[in-house]
C-alpha positions as CSV (number, residue, x, y, z in Angstrom):
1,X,85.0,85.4,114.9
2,X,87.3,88.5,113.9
3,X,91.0,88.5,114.0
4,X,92.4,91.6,115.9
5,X,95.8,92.7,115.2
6,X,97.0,94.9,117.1
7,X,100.3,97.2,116.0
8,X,102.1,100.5,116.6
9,X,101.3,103.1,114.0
10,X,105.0,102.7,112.3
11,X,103.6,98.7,111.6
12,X,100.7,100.2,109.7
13,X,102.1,98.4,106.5
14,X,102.6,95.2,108.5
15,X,99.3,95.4,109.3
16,X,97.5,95.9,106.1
17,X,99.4,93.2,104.0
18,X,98.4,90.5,107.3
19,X,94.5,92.2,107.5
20,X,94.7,91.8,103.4
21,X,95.7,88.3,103.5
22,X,93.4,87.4,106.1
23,X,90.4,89.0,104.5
24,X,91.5,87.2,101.4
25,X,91.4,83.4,103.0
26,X,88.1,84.8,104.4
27,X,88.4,85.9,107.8
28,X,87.1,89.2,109.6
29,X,89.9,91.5,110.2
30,X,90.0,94.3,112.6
31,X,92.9,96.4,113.1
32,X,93.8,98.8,116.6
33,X,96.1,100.6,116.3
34,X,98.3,100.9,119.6
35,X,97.9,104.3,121.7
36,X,98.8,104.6,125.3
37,X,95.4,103.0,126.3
38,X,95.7,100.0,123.9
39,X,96.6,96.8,126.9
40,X,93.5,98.3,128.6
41,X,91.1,98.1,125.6
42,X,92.5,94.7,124.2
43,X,91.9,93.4,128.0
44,X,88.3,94.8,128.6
45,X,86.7,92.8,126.4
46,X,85.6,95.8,124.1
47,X,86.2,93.5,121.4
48,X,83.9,90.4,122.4
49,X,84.7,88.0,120.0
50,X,86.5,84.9,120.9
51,X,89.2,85.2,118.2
52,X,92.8,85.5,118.0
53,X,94.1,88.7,119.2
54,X,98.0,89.1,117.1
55,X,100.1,91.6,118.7
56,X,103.0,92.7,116.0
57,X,106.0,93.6,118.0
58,X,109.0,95.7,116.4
59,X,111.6,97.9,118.0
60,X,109.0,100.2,117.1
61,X,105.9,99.0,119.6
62,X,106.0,101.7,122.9
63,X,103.9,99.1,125.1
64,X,105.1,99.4,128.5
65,X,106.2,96.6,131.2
66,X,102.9,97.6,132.5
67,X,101.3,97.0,129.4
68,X,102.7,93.6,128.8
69,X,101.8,92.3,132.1
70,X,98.0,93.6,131.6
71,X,97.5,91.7,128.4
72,X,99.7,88.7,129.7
73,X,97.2,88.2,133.0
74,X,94.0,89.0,130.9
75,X,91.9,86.0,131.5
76,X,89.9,87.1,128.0
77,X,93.3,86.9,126.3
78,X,93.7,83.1,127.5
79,X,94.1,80.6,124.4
80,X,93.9,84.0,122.4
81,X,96.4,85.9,122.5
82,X,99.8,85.5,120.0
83,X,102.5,87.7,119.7
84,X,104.5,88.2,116.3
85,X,108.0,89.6,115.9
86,X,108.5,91.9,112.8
87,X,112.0,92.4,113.1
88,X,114.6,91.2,115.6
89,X,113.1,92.9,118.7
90,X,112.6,90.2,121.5
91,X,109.3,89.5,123.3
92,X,108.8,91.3,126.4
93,X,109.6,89.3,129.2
94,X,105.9,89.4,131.0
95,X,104.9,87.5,127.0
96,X,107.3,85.2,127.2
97,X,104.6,82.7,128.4
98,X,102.5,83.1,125.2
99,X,102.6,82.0,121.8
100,X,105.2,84.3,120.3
101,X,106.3,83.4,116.6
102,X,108.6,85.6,114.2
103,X,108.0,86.8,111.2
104,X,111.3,88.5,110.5
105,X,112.9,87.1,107.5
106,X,110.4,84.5,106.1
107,X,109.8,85.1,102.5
108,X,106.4,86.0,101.8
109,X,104.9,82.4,101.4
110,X,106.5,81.3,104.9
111,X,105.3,84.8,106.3
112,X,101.5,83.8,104.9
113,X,101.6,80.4,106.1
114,X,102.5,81.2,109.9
115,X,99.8,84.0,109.8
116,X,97.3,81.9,108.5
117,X,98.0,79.0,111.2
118,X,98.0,81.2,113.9
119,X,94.7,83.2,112.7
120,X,93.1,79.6,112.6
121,X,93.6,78.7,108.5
122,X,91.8,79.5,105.3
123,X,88.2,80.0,105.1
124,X,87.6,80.4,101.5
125,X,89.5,78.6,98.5
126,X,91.0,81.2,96.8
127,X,93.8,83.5,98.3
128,X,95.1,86.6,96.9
129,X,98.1,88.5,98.7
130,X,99.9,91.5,97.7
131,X,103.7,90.7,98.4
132,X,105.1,91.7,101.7
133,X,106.1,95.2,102.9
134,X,109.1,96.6,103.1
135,X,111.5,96.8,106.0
136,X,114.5,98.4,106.5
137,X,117.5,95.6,107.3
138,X,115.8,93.0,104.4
């Protein structure tokens, strides 16, 4: 069962280091990029696997009130769906009622660990990672 992560373009980085060390500890990674039809795609259940669906938030993300309230009423989101704050942007009200965990100032073993637990653990003994990215206000 893939991960999807979904993050704004600016994430990108974000995105690869979490897909990298997913892929590592043996999951299936895909990434989607957010456009103005992203809530719509992540709701329609384009993506028919029952795995976690990690939205990265940053003060960067353009999702809408609209947008929030689609993916937070998705009944194929239920039990899926986690949010993850890259920086010190709150969760959008309407995602207040899911998991929402930060990732904003761990170091990079913290930062592994809470992805990992949220992406549902290792699935392969050895794990390579390839330090976090960079953010401005580290």
């Amino acid at each position: 069962m893939p991960v999807l992560v979904s993050h704004s373009p600016a994430d990108e980085p974000w995105a690869q280091w979490i897909a990298t060390s997913l892929r590592a500890a043996g999951h299936e990674v895909r990434l989607d990029p957010v456009d103005a039809a992203f809530a719509d795609r992540l709701t329609e259940g384009r993506f028919s696997s029952t795995g976690p669906v990690l939205v990265l938030l940053s003060a960067e993300h353009r999702g809408t009130p609209a947008d929030w309230a689609l993916l937070a009423g998705a009944s194929t989101l239920v039990g899926r769906l986690v949010a993850l704050r890259l920086d010190i942007c709150e969760a959008p009200r309407a995602l207040r009622a899911i998991p929402c965990r930060s990732l904003h100032g761990l170091d990079e073993e913290d930062a592994l660990e809470l992805v990992l637990t949220v992406a549902g653990g290792i699935r392969r003994e050895k794990l390579r990672t390839r330090g976090l990215p960079t953010t401005s206000g580290w």
